[in-house]
PDB file of N, CA, C and O in Angstrom, chain B, residues numbered from 101:
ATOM      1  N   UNK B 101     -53.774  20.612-108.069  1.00  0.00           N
ATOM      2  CA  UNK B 101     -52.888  19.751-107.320  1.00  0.00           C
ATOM      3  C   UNK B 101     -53.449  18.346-107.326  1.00  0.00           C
ATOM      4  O   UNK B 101     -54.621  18.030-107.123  1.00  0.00           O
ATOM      5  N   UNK B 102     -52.435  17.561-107.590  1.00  0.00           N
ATOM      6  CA  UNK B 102     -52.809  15.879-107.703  1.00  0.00           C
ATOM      7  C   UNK B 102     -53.086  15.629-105.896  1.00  0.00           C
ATOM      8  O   UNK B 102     -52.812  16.262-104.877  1.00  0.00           O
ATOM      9  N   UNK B 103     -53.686  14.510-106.177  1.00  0.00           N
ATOM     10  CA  UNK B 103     -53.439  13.483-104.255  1.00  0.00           C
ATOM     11  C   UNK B 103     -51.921  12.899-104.925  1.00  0.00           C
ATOM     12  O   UNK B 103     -51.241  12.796-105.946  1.00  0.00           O
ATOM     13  N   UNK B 104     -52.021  12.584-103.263  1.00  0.00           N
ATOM     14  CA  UNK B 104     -50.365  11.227-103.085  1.00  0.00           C
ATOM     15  C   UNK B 104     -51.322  10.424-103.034  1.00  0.00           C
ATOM     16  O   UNK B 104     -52.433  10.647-102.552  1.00  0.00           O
ATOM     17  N   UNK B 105     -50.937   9.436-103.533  1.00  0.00           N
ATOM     18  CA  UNK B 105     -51.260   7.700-103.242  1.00  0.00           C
ATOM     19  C   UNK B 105     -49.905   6.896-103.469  1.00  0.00           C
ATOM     20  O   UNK B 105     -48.890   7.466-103.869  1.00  0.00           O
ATOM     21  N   UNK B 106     -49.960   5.391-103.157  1.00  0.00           N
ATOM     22  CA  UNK B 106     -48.546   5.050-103.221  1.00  0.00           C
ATOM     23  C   UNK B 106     -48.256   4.610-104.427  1.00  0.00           C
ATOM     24  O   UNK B 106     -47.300   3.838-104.500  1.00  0.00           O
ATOM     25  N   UNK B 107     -48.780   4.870-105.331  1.00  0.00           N
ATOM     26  CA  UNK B 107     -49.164   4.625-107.043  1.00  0.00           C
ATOM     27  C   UNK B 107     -48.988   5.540-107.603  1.00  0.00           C
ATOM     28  O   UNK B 107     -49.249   5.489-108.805  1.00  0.00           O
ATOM     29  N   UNK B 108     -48.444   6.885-107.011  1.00  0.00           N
ATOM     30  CA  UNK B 108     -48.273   8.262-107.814  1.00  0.00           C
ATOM     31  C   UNK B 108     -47.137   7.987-107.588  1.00  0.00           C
ATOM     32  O   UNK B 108     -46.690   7.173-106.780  1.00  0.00           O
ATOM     33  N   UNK B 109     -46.229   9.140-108.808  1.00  0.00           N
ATOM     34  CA  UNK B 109     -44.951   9.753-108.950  1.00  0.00           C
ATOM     35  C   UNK B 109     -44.852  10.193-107.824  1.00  0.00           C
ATOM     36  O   UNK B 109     -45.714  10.490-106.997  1.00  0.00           O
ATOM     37  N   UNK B 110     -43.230  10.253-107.787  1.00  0.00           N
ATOM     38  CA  UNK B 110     -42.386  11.233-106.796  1.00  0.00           C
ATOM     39  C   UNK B 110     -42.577  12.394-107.095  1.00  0.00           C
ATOM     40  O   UNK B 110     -42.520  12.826-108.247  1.00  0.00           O
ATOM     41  N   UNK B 111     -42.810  12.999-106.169  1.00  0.00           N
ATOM     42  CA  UNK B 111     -43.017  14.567-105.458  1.00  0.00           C
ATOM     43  C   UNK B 111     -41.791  15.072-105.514  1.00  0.00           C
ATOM     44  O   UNK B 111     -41.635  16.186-106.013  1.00  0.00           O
ATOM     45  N   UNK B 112     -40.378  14.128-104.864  1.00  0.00           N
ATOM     46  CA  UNK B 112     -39.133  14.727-104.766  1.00  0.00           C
ATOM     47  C   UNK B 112     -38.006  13.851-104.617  1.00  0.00           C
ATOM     48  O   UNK B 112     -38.052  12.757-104.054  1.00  0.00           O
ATOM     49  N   UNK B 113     -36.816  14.459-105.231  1.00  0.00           N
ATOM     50  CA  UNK B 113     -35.589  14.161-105.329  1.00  0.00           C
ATOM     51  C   UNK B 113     -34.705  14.745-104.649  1.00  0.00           C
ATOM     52  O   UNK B 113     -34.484  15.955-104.600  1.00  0.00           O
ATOM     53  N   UNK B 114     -34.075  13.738-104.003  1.00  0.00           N
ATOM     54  CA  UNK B 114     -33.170  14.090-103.319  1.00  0.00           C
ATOM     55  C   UNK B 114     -31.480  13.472-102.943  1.00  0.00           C
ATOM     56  O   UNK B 114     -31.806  12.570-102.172  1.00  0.00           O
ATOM     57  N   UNK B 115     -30.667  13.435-102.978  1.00  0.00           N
ATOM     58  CA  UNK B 115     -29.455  13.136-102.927  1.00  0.00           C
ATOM     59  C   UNK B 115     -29.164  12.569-101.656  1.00  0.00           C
ATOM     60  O   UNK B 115     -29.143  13.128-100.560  1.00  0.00           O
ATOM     61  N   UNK B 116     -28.884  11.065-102.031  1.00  0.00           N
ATOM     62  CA  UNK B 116     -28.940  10.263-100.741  1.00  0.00           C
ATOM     63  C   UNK B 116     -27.080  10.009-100.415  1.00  0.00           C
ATOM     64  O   UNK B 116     -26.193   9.594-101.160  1.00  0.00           O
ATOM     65  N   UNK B 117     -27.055  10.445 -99.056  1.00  0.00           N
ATOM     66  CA  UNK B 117     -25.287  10.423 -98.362  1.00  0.00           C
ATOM     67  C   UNK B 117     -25.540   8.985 -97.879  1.00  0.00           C
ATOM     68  O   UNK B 117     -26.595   8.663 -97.332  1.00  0.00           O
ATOM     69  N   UNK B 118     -24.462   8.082 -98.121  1.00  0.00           N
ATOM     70  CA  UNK B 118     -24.897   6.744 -97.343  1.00  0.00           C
ATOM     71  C   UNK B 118     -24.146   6.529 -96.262  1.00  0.00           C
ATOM     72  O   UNK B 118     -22.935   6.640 -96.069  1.00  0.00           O
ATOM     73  N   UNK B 119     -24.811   6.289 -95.756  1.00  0.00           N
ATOM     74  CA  UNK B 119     -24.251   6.265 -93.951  1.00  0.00           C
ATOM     75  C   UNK B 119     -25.260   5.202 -92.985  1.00  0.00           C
ATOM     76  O   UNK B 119     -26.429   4.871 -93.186  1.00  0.00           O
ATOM     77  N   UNK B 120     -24.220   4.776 -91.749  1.00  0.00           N
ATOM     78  CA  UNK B 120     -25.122   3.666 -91.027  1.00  0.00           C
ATOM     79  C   UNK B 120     -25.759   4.243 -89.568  1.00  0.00           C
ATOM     80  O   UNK B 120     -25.460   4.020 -88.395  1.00  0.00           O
ATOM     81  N   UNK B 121     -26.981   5.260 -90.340  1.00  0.00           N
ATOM     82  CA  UNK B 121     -27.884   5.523 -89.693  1.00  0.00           C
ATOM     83  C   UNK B 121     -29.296   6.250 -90.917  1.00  0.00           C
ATOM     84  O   UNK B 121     -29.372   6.516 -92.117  1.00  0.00           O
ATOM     85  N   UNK B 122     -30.199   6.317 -89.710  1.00  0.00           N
ATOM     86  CA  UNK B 122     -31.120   6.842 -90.666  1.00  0.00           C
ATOM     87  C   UNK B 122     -31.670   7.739 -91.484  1.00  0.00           C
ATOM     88  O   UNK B 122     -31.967   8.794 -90.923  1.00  0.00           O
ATOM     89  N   UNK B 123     -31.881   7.678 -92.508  1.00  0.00           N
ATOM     90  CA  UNK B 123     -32.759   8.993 -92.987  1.00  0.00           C
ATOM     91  C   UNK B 123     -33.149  10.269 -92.558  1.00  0.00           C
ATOM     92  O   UNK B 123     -33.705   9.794 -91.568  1.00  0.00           O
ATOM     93  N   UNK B 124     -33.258  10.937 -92.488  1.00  0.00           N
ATOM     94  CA  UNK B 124     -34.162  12.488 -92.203  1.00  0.00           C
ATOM     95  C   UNK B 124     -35.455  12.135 -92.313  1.00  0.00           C
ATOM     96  O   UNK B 124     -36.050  12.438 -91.278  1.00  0.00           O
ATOM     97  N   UNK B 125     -36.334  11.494 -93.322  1.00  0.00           N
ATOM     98  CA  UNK B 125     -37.181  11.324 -94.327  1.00  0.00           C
ATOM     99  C   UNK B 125     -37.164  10.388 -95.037  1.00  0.00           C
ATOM    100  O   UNK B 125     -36.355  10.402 -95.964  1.00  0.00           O
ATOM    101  N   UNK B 126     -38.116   9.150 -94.846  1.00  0.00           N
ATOM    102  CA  UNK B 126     -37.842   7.550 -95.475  1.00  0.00           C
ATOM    103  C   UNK B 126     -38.112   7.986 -97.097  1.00  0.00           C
ATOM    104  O   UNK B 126     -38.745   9.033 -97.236  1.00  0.00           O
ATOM    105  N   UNK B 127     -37.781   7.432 -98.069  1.00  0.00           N
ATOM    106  CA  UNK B 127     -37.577   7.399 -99.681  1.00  0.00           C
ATOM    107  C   UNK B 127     -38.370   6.420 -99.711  1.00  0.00           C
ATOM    108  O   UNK B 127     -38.201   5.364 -99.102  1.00  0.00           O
ATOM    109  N   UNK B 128     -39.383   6.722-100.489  1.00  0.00           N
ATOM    110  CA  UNK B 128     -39.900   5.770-101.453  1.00  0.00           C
ATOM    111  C   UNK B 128     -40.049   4.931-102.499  1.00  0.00           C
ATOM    112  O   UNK B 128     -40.985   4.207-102.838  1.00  0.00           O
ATOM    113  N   UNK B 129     -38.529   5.227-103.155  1.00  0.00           N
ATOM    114  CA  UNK B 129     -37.716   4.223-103.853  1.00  0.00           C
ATOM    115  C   UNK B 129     -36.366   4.635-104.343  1.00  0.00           C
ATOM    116  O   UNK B 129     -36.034   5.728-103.884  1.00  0.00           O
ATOM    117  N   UNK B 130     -35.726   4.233-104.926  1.00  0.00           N
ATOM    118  CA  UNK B 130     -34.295   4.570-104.785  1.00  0.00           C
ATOM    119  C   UNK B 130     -33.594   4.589-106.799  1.00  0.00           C
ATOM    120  O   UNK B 130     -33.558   3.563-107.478  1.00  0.00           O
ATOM    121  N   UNK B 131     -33.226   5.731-107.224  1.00  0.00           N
ATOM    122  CA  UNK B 131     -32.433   5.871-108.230  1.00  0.00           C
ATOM    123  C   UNK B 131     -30.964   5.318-108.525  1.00  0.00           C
ATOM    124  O   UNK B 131     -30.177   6.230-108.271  1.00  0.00           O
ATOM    125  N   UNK B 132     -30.303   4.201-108.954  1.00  0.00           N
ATOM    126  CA  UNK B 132     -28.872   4.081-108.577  1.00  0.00           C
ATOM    127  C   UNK B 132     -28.055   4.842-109.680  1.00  0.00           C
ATOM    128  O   UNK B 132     -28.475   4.679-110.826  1.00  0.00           O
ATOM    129  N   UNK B 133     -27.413   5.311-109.586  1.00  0.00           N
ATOM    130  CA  UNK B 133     -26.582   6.015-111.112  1.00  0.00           C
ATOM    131  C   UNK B 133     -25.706   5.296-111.350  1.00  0.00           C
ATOM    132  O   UNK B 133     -25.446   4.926-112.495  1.00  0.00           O
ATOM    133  N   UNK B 134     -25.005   4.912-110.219  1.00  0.00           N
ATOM    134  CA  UNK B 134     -23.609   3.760-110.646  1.00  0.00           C
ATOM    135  C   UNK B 134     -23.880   2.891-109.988  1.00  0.00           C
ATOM    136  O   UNK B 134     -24.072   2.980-108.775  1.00  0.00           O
ATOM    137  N   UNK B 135     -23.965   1.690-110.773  1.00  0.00           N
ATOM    138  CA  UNK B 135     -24.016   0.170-110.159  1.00  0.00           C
ATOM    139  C   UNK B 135     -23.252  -0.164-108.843  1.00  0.00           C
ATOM    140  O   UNK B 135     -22.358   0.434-108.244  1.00  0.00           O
ATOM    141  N   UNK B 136     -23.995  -1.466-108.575  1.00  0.00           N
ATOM    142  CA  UNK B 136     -23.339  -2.228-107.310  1.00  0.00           C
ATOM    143  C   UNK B 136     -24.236  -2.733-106.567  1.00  0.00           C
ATOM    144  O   UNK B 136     -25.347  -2.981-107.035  1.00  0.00           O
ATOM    145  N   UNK B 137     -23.966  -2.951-105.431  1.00  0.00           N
ATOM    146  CA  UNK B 137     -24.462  -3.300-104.315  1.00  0.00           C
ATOM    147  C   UNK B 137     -25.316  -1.929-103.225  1.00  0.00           C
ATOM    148  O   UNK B 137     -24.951  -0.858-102.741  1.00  0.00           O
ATOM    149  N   UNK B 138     -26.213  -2.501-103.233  1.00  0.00           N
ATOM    150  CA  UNK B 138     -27.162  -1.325-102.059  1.00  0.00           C
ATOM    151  C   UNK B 138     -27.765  -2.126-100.810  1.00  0.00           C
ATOM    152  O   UNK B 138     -28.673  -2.956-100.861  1.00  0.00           O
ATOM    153  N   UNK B 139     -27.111  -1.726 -99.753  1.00  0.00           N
ATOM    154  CA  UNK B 139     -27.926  -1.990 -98.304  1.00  0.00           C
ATOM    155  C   UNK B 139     -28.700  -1.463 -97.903  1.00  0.00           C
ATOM    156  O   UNK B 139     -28.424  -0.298 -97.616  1.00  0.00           O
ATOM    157  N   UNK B 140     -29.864  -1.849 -97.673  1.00  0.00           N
ATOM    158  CA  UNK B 140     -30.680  -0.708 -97.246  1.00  0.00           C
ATOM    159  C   UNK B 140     -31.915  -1.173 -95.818  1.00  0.00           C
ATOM    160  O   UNK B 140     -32.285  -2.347 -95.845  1.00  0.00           O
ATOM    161  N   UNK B 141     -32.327  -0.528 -94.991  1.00  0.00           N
ATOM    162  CA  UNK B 141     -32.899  -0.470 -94.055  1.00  0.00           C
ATOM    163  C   UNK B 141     -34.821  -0.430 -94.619  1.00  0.00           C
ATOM    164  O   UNK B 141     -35.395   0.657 -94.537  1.00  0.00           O
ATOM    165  N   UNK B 142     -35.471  -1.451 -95.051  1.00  0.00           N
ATOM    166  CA  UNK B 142     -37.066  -0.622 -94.847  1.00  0.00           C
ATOM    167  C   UNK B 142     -37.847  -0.491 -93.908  1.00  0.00           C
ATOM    168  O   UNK B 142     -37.855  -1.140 -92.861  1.00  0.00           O
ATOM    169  N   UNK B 143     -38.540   0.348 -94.225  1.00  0.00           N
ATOM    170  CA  UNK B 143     -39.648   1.342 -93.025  1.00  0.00           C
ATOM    171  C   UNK B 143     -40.089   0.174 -92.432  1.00  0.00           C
ATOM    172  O   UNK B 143     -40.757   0.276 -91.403  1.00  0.00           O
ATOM    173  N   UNK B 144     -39.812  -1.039 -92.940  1.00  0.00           N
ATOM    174  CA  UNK B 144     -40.734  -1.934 -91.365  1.00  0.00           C
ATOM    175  C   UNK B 144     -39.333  -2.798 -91.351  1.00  0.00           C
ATOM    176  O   UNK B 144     -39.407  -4.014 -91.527  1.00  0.00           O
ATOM    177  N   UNK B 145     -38.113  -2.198 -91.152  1.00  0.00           N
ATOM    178  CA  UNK B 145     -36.904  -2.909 -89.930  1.00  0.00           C
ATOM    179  C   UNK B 145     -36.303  -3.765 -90.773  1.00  0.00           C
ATOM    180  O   UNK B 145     -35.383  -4.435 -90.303  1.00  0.00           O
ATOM    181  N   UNK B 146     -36.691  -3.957 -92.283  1.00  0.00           N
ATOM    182  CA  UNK B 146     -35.952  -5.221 -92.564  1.00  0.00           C
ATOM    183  C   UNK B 146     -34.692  -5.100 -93.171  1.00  0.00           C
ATOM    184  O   UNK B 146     -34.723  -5.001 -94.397  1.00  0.00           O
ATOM    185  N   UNK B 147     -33.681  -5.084 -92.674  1.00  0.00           N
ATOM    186  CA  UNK B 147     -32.147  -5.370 -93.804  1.00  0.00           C
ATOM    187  C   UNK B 147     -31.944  -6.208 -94.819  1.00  0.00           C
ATOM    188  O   UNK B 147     -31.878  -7.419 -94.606  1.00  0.00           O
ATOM    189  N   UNK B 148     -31.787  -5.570 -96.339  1.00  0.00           N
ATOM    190  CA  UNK B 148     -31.517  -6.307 -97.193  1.00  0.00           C
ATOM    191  C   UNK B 148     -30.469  -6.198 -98.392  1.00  0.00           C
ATOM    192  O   UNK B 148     -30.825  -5.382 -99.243  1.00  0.00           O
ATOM    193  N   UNK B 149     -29.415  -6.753 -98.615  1.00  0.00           N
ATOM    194  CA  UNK B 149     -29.016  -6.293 -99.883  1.00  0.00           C
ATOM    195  C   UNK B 149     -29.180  -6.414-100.625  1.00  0.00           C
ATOM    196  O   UNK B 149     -29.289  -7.607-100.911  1.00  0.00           O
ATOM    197  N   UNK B 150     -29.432  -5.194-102.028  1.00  0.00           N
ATOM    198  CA  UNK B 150     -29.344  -5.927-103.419  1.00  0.00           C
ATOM    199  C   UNK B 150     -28.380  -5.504-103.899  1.00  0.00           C
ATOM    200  O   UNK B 150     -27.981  -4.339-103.902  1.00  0.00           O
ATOM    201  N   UNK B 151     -27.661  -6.947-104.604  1.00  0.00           N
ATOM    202  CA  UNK B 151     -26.330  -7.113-105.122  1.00  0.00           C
ATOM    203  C   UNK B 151     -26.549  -6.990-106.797  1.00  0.00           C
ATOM    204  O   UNK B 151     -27.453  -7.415-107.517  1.00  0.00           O
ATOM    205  N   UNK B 152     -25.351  -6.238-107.091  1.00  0.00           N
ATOM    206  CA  UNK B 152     -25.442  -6.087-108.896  1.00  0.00           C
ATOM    207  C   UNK B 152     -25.766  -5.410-109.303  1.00  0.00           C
ATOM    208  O   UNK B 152     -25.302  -5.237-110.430  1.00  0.00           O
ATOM    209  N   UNK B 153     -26.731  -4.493-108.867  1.00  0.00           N
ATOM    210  CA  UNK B 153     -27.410  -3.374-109.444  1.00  0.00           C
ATOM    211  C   UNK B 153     -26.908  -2.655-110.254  1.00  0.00           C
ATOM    212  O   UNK B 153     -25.809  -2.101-110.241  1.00  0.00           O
ATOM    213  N   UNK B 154     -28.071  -2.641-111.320  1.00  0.00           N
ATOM    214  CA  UNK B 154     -27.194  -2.188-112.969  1.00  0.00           C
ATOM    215  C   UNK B 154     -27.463  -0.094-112.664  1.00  0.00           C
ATOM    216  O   UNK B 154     -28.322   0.596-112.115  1.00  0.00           O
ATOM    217  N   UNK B 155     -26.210   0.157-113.376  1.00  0.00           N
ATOM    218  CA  UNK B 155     -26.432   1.739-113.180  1.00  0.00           C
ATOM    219  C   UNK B 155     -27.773   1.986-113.718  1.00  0.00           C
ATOM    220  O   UNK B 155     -28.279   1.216-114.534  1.00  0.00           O
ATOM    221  N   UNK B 156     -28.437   3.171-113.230  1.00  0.00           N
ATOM    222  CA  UNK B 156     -29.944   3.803-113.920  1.00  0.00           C
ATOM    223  C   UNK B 156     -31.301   3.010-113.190  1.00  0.00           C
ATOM    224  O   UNK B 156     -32.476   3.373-113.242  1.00  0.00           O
ATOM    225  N   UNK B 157     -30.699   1.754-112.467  1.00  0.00           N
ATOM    226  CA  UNK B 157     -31.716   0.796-112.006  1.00  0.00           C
ATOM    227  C   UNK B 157     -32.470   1.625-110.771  1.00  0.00           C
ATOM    228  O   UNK B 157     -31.802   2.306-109.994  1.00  0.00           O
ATOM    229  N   UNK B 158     -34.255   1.482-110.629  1.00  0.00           N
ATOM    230  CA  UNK B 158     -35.063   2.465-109.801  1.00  0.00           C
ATOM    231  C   UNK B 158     -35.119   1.316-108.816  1.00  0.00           C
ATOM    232  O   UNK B 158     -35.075   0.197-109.327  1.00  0.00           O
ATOM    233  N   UNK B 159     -35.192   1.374-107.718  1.00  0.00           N
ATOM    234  CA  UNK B 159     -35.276   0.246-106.854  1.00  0.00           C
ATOM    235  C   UNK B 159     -37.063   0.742-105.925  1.00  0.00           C
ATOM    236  O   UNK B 159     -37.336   1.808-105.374  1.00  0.00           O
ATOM    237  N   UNK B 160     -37.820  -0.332-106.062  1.00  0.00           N
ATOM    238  CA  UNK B 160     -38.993  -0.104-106.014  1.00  0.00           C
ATOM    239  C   UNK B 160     -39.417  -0.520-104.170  1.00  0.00           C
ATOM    240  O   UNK B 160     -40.244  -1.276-103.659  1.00  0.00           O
ATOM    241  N   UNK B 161     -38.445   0.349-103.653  1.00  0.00           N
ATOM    242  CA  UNK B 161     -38.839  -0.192-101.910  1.00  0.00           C
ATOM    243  C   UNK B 161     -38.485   0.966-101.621  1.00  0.00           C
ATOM    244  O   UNK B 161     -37.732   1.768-102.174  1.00  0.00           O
ATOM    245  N   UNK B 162     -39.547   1.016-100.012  1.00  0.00           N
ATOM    246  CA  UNK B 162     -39.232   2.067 -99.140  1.00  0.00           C
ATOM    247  C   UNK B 162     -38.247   1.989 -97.923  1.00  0.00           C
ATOM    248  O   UNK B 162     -38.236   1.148 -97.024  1.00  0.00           O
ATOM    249  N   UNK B 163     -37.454   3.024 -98.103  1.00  0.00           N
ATOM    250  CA  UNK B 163     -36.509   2.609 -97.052  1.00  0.00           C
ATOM    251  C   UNK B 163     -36.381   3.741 -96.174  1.00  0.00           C
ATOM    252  O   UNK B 163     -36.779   4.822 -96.608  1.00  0.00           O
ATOM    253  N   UNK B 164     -35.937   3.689 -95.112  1.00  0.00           N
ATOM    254  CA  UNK B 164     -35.297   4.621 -93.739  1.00  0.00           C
ATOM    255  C   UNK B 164     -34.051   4.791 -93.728  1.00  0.00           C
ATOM    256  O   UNK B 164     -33.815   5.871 -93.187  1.00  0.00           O
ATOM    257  N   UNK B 165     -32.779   4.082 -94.169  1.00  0.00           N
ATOM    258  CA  UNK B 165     -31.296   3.757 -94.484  1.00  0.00           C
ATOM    259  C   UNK B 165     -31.157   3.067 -95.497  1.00  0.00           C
ATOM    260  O   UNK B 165     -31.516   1.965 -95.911  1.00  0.00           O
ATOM    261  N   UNK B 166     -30.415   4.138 -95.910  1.00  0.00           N
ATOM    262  CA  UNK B 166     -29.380   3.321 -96.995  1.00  0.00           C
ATOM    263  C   UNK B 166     -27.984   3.395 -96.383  1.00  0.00           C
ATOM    264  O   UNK B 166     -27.551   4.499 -96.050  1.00  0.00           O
ATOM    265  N   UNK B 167     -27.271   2.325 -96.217  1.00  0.00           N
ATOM    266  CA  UNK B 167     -25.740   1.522 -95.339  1.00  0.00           C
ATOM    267  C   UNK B 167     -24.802   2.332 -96.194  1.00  0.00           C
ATOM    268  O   UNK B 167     -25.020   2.700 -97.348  1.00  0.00           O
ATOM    269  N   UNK B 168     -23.756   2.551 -95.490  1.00  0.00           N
ATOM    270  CA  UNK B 168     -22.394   2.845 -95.882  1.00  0.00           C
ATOM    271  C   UNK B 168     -21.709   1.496 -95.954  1.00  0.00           C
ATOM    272  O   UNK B 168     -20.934   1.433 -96.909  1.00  0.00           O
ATOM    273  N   UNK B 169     -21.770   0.490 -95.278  1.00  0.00           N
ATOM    274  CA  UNK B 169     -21.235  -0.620 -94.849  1.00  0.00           C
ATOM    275  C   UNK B 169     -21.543  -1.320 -95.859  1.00  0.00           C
ATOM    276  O   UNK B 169     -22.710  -0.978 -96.053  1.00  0.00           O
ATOM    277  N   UNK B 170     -21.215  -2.280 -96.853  1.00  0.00           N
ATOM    278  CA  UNK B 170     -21.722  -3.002 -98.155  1.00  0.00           C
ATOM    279  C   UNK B 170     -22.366  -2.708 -99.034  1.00  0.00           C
ATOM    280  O   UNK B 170     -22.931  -3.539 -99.746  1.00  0.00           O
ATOM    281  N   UNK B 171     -22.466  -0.966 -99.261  1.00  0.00           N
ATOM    282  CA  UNK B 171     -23.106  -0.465-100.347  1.00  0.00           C
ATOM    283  C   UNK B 171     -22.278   0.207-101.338  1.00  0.00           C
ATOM    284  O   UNK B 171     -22.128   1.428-101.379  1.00  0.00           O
ATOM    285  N   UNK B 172     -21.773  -0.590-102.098  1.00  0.00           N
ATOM    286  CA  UNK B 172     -20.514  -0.336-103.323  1.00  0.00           C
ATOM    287  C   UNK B 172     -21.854   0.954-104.525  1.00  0.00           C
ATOM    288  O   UNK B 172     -21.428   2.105-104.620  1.00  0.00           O
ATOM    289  N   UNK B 173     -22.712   0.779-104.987  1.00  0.00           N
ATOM    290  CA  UNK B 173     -23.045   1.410-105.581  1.00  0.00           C
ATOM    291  C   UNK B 173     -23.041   2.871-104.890  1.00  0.00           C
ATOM    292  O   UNK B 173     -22.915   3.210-103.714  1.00  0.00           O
ATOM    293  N   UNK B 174     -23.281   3.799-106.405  1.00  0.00           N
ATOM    294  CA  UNK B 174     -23.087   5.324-105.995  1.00  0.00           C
ATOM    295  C   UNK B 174     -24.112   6.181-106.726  1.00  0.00           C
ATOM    296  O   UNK B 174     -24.798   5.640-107.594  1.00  0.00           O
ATOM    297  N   UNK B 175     -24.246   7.247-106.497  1.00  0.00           N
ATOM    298  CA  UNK B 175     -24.689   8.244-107.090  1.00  0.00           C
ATOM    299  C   UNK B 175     -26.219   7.925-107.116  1.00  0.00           C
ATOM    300  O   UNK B 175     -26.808   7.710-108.176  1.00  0.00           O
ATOM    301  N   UNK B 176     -26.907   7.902-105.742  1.00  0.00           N
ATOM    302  CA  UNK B 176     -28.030   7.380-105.378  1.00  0.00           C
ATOM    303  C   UNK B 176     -28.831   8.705-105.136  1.00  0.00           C
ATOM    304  O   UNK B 176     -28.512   9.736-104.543  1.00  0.00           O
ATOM    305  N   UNK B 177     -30.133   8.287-105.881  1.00  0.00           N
ATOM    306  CA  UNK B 177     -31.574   9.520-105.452  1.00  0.00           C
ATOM    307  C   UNK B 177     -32.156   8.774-104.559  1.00  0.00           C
ATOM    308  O   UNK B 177     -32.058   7.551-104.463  1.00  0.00           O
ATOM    309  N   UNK B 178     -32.990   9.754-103.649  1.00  0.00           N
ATOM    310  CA  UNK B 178     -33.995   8.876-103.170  1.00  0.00           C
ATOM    311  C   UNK B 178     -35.246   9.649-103.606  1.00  0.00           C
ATOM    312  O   UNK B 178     -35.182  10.871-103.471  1.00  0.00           O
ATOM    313  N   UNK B 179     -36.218   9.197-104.037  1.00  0.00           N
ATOM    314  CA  UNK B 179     -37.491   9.811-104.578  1.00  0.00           C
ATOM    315  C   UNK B 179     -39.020   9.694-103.399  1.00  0.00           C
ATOM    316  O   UNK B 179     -39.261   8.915-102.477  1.00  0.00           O
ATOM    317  N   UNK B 180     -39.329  10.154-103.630  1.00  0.00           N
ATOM    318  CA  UNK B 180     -40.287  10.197-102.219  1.00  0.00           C
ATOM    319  C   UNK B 180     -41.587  11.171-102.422  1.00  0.00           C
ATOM    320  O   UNK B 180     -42.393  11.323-101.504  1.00  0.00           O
TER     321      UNK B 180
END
């Protein structure tokens, strides 16, 4: 068995529902399958969008929420 560090691979995948509340379990970065826009909540409170996001794009932040509210992209992992 490997250690976690925050420099290792994901452990796990999981299928993120977007909605405006939080997580079960904060993600440690985010898979988009279909482009757009992603809102998202990180583990230290900050709201941010990223706009454009090309399909397949890994988004390299930890988050607590991902928004229903201005998040046009779809078919989101969260890896963790």
């Amino acid at each position: 068995m490997y250690g976690v560090s925050t420099d290792s691979c994901a452990q796990s995948a999981v299928a993120i529902t977007k909605a405006d509340s939080d997580l079960s379990v904060p993600q440690r970065s985010l898979f988009v399958g279909t482009g757009g826009n992603v809102r998202v909540t990180t583990v230290n409170g900050h709201d941010v969008t990223f706009n454009n996001v090309v399909s397949g794009t890994i988004l390299p932040v930890t988050v607590k929420r991902v928004w229903s509210t201005n998040t046009t992209a779809g078919d989101i992992i969260g890896l963790s």
